[in-house]
C-alpha positions, 0 to 999 in steps of 0.5 A, a space after each residue: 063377380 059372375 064371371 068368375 062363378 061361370 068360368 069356375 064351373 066351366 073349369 069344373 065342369 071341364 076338368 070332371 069331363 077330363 078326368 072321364 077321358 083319362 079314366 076311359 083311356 085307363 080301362 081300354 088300356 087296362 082292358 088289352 094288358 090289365 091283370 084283374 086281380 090288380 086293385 087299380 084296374 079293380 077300380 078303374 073297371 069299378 068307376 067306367 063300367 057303370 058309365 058304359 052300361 047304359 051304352 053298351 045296352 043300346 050298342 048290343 046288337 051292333 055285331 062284331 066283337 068291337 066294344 062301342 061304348 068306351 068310343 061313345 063315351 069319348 065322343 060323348 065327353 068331346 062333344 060336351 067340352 065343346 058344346 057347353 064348356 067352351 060356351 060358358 068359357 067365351 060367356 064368362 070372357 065376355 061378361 068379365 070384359 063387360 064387368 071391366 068396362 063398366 064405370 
């Protein structure tokens, strides 16, 4: 039954993490080709922005005319599916098998 709970909210977890992919990939795109008036791109911009605000705030002073944050964000993102998703995934496998073998 634990198991269950934990490997859920992995899959939880990993799917909101997915989605921030998707949508990061969506606003670097829509940044290149993106018309502004578009009301997907309107609310693309709308949900990564406020993700990127932070970053871009610390990355400021970085020069040149390349965007850091959506980068960041991805590697941030990676860097959680493996650090804590694949985790809880291989605890839950474990705890089902104990769950299995136990009488």
């Amino acid at each position: 039954m634990t198991a269950g709970i934990i490997q859920g909210l992995a899959a939880v977890i990993n799917f909101f993490l997915s989605a921030v992919q998707l949508l990061v990939f969506a606003s670097i795109i829509v940044s290149w080709v993106g018309d502004r008036s578009n009301q997907i791109v309107i609310m693309i911009i709308n949900i990564t922005e406020p993700i990127y605000r932070p970053i871009r705030h610390l990355t400021r002073n970085i020069p040149g005319p390349f965007d850091w944050a959506p980068m960041i964000v991805l590697a941030i993102v990676i860097f959680a599916q493996i650090a804590i998703v694949k985790p809880m995934m291989a605890y839950g496998d474990r705890l089902m098998m104990t769950e299995i073998q136990a009488p």
